[in-house]
C-alpha positions as CSV (number, residue, x, y, z in Angstrom):
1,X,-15.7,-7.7,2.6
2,X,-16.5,-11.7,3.8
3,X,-14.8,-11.8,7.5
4,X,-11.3,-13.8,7.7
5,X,-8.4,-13.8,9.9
6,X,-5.1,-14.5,8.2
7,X,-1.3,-14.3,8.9
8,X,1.2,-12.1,7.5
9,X,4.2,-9.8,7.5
10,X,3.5,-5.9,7.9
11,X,5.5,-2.9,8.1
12,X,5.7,0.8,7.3
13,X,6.5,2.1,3.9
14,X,9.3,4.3,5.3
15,X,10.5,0.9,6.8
16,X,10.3,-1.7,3.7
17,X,13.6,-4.1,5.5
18,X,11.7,-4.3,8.8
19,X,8.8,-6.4,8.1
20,X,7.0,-7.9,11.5
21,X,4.8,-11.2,11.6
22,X,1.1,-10.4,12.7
23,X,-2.4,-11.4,12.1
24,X,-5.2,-9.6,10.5
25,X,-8.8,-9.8,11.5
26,X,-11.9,-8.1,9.6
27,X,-15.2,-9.4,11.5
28,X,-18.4,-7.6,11.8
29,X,-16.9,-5.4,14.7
30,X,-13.9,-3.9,12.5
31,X,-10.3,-4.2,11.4
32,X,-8.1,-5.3,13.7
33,X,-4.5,-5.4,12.9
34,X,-2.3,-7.5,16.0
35,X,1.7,-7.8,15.6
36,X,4.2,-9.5,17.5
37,X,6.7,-6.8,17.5
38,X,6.9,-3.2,17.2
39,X,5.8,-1.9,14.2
40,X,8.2,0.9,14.9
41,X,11.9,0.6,15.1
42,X,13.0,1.1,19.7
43,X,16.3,1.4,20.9
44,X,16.9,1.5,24.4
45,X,19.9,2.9,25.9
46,X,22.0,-0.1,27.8
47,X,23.4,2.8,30.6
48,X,20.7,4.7,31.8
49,X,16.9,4.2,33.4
50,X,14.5,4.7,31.3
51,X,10.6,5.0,31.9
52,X,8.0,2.7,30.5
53,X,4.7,3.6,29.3
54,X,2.5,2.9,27.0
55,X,2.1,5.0,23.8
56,X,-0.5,6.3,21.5
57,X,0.3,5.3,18.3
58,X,-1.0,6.6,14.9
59,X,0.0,5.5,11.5
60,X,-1.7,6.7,8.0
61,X,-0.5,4.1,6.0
62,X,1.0,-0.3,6.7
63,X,1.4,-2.4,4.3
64,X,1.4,-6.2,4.6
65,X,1.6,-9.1,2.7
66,X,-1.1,-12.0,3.6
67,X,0.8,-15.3,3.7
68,X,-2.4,-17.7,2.9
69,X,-3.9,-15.4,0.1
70,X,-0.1,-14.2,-1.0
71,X,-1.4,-10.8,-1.4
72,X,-0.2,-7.5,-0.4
73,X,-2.7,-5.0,1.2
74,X,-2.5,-1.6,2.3
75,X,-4.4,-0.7,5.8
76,X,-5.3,3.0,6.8
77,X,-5.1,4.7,9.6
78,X,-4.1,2.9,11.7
79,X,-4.2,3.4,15.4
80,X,-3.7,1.6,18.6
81,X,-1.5,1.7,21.9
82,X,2.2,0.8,22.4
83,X,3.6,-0.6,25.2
84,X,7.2,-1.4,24.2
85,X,9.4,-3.5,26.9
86,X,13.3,-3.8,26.6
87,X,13.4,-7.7,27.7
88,X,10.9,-9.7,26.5
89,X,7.9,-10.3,24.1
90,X,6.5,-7.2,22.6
91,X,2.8,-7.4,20.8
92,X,1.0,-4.4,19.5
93,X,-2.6,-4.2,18.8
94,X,-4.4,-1.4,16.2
95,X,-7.7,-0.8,15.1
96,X,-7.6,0.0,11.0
97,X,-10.1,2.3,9.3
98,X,-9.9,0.7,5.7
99,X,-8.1,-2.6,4.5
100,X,-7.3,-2.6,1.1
101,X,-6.1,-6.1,-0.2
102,X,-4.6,-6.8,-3.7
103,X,-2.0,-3.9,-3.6
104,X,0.1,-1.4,-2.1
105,X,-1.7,2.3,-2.9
């Protein structure tokens, strides 16, 4: 696959209405997949303290949709680390095994 970087929307299958903005990377060191939200839904509770650390996070499947190509793709495993804040700007980085673009599989 010829290296590009290109925006988009991503989100899990089991989440189709909660699509994030992010940007996809494939160089000669990888996949990369960065987005500018949680890929997963958080709710913090407004009463009580809660602790803040960052997460391991794994996901099999994320699709996308590639706003310069207009074309969906489908990235596998998925994996990076979370570090989710209640106020504030939240950006997630992953590194993606496979990045299959031209449909959702």
């Amino acid at each position: 696959m010829e290296p590009f970087e290109e925006s988009g929307v991503f989100w899990l299958p089991t989440q189709p209405g909660r699509r994030i903005a992010g940007k996809l990377a494939v160089n000669r060191d990888g996949i990369g997949l960065t987005v500018y939200d949680s890929l997963r839904p958080v709710e913090f509770p407004g009463d009580q303290v809660i602790e803040i650390k960052p997460e391991r996070v794994v996901e099999g499947t994320v699709f996308g949709r590639l706003t310069d190509r207009d074309a969906e793709v489908t990235l596998l495993d998925v994996s990076g680390t979370s570090l989710v804040l209640p106020l504030g700007e939240t950006t997630e980085s992953f590194d993606v095994s496979t990045a299959l673009v031209g449909g959702h599989v």
